[in-house]
C-alpha positions as CSV (number, residue, x, y, z in Angstrom):
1,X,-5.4,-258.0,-125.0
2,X,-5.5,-260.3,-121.9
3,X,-7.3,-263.5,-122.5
4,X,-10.1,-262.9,-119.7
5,X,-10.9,-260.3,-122.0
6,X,-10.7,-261.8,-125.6
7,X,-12.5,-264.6,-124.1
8,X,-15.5,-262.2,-123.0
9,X,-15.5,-261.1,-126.3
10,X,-15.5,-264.0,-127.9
11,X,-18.3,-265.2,-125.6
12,X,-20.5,-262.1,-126.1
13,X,-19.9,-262.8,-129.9
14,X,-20.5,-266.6,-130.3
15,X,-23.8,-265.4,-127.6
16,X,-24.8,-262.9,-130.5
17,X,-24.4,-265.0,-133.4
18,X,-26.2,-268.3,-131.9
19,X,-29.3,-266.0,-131.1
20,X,-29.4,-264.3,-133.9
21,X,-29.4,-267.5,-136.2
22,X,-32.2,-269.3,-133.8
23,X,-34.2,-265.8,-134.1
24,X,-34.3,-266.3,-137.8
25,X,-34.1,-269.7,-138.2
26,X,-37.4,-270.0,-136.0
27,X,-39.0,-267.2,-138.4
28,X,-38.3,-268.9,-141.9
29,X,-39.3,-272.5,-140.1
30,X,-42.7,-271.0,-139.7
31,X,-42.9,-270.6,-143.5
32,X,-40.9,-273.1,-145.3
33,X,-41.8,-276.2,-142.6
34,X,-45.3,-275.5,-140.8
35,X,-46.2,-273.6,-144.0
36,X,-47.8,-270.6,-142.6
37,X,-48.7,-267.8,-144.8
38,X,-47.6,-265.3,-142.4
39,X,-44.5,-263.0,-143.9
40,X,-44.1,-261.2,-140.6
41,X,-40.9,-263.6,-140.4
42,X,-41.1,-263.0,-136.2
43,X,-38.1,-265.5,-134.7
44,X,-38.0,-266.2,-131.3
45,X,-35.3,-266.4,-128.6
46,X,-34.4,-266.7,-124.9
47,X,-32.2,-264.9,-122.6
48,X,-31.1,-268.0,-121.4
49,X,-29.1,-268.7,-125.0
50,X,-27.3,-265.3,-124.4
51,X,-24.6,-267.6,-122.2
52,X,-25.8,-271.3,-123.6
53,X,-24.5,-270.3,-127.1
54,X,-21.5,-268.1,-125.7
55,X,-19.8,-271.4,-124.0
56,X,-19.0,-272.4,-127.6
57,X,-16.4,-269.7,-127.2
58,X,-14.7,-272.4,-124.5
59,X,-16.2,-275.1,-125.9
60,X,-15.4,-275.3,-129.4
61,X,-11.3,-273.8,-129.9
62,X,-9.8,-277.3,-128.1
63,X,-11.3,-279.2,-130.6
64,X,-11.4,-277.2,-133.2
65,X,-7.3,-277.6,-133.0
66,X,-7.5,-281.3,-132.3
67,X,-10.2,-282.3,-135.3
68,X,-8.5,-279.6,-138.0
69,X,-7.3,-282.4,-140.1
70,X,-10.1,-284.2,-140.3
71,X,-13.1,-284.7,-142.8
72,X,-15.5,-281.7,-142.3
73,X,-18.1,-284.4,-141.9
74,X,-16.3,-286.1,-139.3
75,X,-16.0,-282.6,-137.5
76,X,-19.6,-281.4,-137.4
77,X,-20.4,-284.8,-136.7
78,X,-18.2,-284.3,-133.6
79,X,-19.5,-280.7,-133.1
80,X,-23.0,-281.6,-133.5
81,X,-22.9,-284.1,-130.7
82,X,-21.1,-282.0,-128.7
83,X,-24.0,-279.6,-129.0
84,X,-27.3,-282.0,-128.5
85,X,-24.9,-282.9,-125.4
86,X,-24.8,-279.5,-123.9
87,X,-28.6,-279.1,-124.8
88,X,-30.0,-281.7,-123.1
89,X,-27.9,-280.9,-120.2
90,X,-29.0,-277.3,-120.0
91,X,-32.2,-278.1,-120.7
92,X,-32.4,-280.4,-118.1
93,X,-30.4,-277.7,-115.4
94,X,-33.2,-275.0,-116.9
95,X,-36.0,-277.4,-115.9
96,X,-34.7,-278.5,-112.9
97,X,-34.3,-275.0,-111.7
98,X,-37.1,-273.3,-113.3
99,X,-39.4,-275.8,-113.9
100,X,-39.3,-275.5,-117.4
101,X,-37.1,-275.6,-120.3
102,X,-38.0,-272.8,-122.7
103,X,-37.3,-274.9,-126.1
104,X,-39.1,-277.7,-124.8
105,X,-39.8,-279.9,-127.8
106,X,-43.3,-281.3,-128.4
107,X,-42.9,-282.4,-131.7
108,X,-40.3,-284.5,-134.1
109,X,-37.8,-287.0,-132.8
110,X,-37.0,-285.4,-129.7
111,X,-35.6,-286.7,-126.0
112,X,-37.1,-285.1,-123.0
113,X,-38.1,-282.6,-125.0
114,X,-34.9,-280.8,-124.6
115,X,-32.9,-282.2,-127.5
116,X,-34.4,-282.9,-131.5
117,X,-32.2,-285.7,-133.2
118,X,-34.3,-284.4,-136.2
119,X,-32.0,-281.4,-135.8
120,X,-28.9,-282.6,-135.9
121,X,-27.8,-281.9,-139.6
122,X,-28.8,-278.3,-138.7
123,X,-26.4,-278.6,-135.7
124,X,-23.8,-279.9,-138.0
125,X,-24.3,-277.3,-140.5
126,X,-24.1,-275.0,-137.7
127,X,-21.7,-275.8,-135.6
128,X,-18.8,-275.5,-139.1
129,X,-19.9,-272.1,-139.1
130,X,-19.2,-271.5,-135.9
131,X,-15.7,-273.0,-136.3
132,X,-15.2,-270.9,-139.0
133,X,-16.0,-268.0,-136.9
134,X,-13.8,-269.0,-134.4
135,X,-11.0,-269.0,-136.2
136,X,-11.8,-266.2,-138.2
137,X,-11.8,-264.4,-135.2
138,X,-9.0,-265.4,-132.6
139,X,-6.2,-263.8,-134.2
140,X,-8.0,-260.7,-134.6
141,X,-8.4,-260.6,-130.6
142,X,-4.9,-260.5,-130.2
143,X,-4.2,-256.7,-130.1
144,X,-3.3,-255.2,-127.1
């Protein structure tokens, strides 16, 4: 497979999987943190994380080599950062051009409203799974 290829489908993927965790991460923080009664568990989403959460597919396999041998603390540390950094920065380009960021934050420990430093053990937590993923999943794109 040529690597334009297994890099759109690790995009599409790494798009897939960070949507589907922020649908149902939004739907079990209604219960478990605003403790609302309602078990409809409806998580919420935005086109705009479609490509947001699919640059991890550039994003993350440079480091991922270059941090392997470190601490998985000292890694999703890294990650994490990397991650409020590319959310305040799209959130900022969203606003900029749409007039609006669509997760702006109201609420917690938040800058701008496009980042939560409240969130960052999440991001860590996170962003190892998605390094798992990663390279669970790069060898098996290299058929042809």
């Amino acid at each position: 497979m040529n690597d334009l290829k297994k890099n759109f489908i690790l995009f599409l993927v790494m798009g897939s999987v960070g949507i589907t965790t922020e649908i149902f991460f939004t739907a079990f923080y209604e219960i478990v943190i605003n403790h609302q009664n309602n078990f409809s568990l409806k998580g919420v989403s935005y086109a705009w994380m479609l490509p947001i959460y699919g640059l991890t597919a550039y994003a993350f396999p440079p480091f991922i080599q270059r941090l392997q041998k470190w601490n998985f603390l000292f890694r999703g540390f890294i990650f994490a950062s990397g991650i409020l950094m590319i959310e305040y920065i799209m959130g900022a380009i969203l606003k900029s051009l749409t007039g609006a960021c669509p997760w702006e934050y109201k609420e917690g420990w938040h800058l701008h409203g496009f980042i939560r430093f409240d969130y960052f053990p999440l991001w860590m937590i996170f962003s190892l799974i998605i390094e798992r993923i990663i390279i669970w999943l790069q060898p098996r794109l290299q058929w042809d």
